[in-house]
C-alpha positions in Angstrom: 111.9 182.2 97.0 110.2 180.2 94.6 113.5 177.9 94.5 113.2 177.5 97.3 109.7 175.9 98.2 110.0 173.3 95.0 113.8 172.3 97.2 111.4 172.4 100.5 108.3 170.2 98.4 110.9 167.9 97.2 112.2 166.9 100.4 108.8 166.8 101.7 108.4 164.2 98.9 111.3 162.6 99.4 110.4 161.6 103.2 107.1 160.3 102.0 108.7 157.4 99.9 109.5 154.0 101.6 112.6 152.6 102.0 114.6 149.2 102.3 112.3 148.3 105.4 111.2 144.9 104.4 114.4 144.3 101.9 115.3 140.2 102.0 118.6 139.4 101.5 119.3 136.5 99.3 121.7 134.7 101.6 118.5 134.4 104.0 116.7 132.0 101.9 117.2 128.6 100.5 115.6 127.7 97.1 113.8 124.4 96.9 114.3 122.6 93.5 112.7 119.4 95.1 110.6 117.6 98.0 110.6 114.4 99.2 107.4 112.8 101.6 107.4 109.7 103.2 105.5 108.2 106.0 107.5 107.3 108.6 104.5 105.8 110.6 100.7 106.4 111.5 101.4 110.0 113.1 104.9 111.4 111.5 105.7 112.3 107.9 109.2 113.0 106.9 110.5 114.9 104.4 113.9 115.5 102.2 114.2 118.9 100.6 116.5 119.1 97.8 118.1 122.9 97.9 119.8 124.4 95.2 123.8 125.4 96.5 124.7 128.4 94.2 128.2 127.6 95.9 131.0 126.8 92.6 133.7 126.3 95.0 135.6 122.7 95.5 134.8 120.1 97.6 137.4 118.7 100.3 139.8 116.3 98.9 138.2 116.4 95.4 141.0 118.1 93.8 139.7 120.1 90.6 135.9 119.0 91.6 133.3 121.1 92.8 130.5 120.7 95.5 127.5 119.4 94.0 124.7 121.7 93.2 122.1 119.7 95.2 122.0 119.7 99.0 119.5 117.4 101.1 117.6 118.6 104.3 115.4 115.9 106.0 113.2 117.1 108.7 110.0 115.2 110.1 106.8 116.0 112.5 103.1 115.2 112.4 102.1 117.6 109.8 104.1 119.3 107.1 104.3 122.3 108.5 105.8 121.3 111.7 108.6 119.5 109.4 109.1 122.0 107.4 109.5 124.7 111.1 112.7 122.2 111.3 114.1 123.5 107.9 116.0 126.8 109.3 117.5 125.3 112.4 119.0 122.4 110.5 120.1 124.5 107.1 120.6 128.3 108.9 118.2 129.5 105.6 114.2 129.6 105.6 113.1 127.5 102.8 111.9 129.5 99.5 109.0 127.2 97.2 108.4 129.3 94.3 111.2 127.6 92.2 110.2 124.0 93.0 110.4 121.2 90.2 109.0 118.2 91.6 106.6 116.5 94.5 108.0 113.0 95.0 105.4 110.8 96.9 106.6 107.7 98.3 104.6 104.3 97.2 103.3 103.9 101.3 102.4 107.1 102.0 100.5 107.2 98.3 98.8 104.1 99.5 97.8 104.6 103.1 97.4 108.5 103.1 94.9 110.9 101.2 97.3 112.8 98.5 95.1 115.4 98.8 95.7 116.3 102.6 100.0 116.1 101.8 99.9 118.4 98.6 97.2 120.8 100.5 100.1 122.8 101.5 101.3 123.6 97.9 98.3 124.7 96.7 97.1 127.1 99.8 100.5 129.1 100.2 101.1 131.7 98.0 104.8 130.5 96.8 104.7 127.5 95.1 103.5 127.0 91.6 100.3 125.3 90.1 102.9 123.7 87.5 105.0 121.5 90.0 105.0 118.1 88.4 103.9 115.6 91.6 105.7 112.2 91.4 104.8 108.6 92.9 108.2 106.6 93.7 108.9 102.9 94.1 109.2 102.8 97.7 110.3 105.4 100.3 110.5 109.1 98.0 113.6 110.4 100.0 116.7 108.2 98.8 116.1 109.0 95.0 117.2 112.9 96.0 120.7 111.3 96.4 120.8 110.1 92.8 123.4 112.5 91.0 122.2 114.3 87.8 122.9 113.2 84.1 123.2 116.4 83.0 121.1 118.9 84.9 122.9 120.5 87.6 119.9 119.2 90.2 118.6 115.9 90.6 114.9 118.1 90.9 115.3 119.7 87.0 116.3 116.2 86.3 113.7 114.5 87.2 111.4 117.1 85.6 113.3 117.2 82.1 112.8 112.8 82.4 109.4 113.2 83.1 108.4 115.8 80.2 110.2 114.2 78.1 109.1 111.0 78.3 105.3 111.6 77.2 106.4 114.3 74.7 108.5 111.7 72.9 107.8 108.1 73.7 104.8 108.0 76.1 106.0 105.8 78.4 104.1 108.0 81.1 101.5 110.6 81.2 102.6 114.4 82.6 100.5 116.1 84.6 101.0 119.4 86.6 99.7 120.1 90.3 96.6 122.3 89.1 95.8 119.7 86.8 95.7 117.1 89.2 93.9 118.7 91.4 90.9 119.4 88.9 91.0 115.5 88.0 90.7 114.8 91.5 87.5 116.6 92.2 86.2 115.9 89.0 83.2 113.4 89.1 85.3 110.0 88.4 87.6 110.9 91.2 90.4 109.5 89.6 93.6 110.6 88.2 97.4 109.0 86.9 100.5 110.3 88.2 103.9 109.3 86.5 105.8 106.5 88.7 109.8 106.9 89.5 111.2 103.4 90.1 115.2 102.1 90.0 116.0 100.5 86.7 118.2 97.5 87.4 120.5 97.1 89.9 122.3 100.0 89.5 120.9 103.2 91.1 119.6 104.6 87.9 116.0 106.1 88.3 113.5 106.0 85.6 109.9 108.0 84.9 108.3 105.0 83.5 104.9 103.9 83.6 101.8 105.3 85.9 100.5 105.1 89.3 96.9 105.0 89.4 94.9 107.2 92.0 90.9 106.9 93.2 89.8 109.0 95.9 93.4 110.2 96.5 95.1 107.0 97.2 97.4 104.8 94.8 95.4 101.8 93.7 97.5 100.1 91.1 100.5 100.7 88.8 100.2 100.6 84.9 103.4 99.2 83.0 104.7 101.2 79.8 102.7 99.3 77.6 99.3 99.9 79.3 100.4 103.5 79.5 100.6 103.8 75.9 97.4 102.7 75.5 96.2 105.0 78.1 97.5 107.5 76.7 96.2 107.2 73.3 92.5 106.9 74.6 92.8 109.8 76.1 94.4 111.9 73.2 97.4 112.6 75.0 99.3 110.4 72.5 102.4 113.1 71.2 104.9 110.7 69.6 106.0 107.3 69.6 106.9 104.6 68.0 104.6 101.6 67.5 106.1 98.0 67.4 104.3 95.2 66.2 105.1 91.5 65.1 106.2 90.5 61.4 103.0 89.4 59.0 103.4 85.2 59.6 106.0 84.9 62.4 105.8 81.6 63.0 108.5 81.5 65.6 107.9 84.1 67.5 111.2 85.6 68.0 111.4 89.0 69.7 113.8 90.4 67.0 111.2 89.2 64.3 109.4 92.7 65.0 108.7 95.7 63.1 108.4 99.4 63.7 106.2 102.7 63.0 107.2 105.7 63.8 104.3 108.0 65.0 104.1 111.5 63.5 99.9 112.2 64.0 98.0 110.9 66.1 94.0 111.7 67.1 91.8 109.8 69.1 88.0 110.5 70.6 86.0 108.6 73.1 82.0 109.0 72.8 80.2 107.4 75.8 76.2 106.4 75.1 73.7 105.1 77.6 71.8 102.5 76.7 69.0 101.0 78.8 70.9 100.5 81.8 74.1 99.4 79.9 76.6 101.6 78.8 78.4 102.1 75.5 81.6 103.7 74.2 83.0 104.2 71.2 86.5 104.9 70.8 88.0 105.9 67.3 91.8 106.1 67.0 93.8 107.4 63.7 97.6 107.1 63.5 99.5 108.3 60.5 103.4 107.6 60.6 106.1 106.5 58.8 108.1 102.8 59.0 110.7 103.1 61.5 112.2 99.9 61.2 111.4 96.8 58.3 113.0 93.6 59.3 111.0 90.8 57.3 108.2 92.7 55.1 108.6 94.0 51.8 106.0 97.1 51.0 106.3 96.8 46.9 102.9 97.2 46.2 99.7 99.3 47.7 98.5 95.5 48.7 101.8 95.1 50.3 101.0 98.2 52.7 97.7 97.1 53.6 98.4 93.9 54.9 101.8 96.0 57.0 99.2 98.9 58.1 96.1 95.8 59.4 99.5 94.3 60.9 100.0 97.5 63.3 96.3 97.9 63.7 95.5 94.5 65.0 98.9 95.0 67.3 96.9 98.5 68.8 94.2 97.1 69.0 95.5 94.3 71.0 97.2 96.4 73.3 94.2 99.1 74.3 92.0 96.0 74.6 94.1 94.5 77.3 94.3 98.3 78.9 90.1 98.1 78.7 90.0 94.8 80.4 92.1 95.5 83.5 90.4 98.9 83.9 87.3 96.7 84.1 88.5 94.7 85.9 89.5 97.3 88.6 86.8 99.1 87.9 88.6 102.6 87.4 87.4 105.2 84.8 90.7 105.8 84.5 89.7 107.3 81.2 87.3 109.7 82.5 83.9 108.5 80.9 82.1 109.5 84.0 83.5 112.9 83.4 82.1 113.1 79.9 78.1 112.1 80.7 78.6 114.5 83.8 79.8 117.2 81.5 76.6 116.4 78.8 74.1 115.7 81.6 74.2 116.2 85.2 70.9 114.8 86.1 72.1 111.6 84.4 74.8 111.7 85.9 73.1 111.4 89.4 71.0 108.9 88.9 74.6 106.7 87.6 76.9 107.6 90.3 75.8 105.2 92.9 76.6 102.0 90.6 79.2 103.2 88.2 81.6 101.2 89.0 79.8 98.1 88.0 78.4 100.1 85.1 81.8 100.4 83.5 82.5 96.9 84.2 79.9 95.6 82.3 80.8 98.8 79.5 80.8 97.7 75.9 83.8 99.2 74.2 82.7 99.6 70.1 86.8 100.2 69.2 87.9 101.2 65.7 91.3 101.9 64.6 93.0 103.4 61.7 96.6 103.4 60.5 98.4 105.2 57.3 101.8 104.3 56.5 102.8 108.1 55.0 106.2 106.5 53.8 108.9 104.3 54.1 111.2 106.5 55.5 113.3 105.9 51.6 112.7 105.2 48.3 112.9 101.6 49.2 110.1 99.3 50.3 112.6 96.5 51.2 115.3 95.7 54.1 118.2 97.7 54.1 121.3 96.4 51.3 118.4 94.1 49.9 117.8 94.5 46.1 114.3 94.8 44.8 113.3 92.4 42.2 
């Protein structure tokens, strides 16, 4: 009898448990590795999203080829949710965001639209991921999805492995993640960089170089990769690099006459003061690295270093003072100084706000920088196959 009830309380049990009711099958989604906006004209978007196609098998009349692991949906409408209603109809799968590389912006839409009304979506729904790297592109965002992979099997993971890699190791553009951005953006300067995708050459070959600026969610300018070194080292974000700078007494000027230092530390702090009514920043940068290329100097001697280690600091400094000039210029606190007396002092802050742009114009910048050649790179202070006397 007993037996008997525990058969008649585990069915009981049984019948209580839920079953496949809400299952999802996987061939009913479509997982987005990348998204393309554009502006198509004052009241349509449109936008390319880059599936992943799990499919291995061969495409038509590529004998021992396969079909490409990237495939290209472009729907429009007047907001992005009415483009992206187009996605099943067109592809047969509903679109999944949660495994999402990249947001590529095209240059019009980044200059006539608010960013932060197009990337609204990606931060309200509950798939996508705060760590989607958003991209600005040299003109419309949608044709650089047709570029085939080097060696990632999407263009999306592509363009994500470029972009991380190029300000880990040569900073040549500055990373930043979808949350991140959108803290920068409501933070008091309003401002923010995101890394700019142009074609290099002729060729279709796309490259992460470079930054677009934003204020108030629109693209305002473009810094170059030298400016975005610079940028990047005032704002500590400086990984690795190498440094070039002009042989000690190049007298002709010849671009091969150059010299390099290969940057292992690097440390940097910007300490804003007000003045008066004037206001004045400090920035201190330290670099230690070793010689990465010699080409004319000969580093016998602790004198000889000196003069090669002033050599790269009057080259730095050079280079972050023409960064500070056209940020002046513009007046953009790109560099987040606003941020900083904001953080320290609010009420300040208040009384700044309505003339900080022409504040930071008239900024002093107090700049110091230090360099440390660690080591040659050899036991040899000369050019390669040169004998020391």
């Amino acid at each position: 009898m007993k037996r008997r009830l525990r058969l008649l309380a585990l069915l009981l049990a049984l019948s209580l448990l839920c079953g496949c009711w809400d299952n999802k099958e996987l061939d009913e989604y479509g997982y987005v590795q990348a998204i393309a906006i554009d502006m198509i004209n004052d009241t349509q978007i449109e936008i390319t999203t880059h599936f992943y196609n799990p499919s291995s098998k061969m495409e038509m009349g590529n004998v021992g080829g396969t079909a490409p692991k990237g495939i290209n949906i472009v729907t429009s409408g007047e907001t992005f949710f009415d483009a992206m209603r187009e996605i099943p109809a067109k592809f047969g799968r509903k679109a999944k965001w949660d495994h999402m590389r990249v947001i590529l912006l095209g240059e019009k839409l980044a200059k006539s639209l608010n960013i932060r009304e197009v990337l609204d979506f990606f931060s309200r729904d509950h798939e996508p991921r705060g760590t989607i790297l958003p991209i600005i592109t040299q003109n419309s965002a949608g044709s650089y999805l047709d570029i085939k992979p080097f060696i990632e099997q999407t263009i999306g993971q592509q363009f994500k492995r470029m972009e991380l890699s190029g300000t880990q190791y040569s900073a040549e553009t500055s990373s930043i993640p979808l949350y991140q951005l959108a803290i920068q953006l409501s933070s008091p300067s309003k401002t923010s960089t995101i890394p700019y995708l142009h074609i290099d050459g002729t060729e279709p070959k796309a490259i992460i170089s470079g930054v677009a600026l934003i204020r108030d969610g629109k693209m305002v300018g473009i810094l170059k990769e030298q400016d975005t070194e610079a940028f990047m080292m005032l704002t500590d974000k400086y990984k690795s690099g190498v440094l070039e700078f002009p042989c000690i007494n190049n007298v002709h000027h010849r671009i091969q006459d150059k010299e390099s230092l290969e940057v292992l530390s690097f440390n940097s702090r910007l300490r804003p003061s007000i003045q008066g009514d004037a206001v004045h920043i400090s920035a201190d940068v330290a670099i230690e690295g070793t010689i990465g290329e010699l080409r004319c100097s000969h580093l016998k001697t602790s004198k000889d270093v000196e003069h090669f280690e002033e050599a790269i600091t009057q080259q730095v400094e050079k280079q972050i003072q023409h960064l500070l000039t056209l940020l002046q210029k513009k007046k953009l606190d790109m560099l987040g100084i606003g941020n900083q007396i904001y953080r320290r002092n609010p009420k300040l802050w208040r009384q700044l706000e309505p003339t900080w742009d022409d504040l930071l114009a008239e900024s002093k910048f107090e700049l110091h920088v230090d360099v440390s050649v660690l080591s040659t790179g050899m036991n040899a202070g000369t050019l390669f196959g040169t004998k020391e006397k």
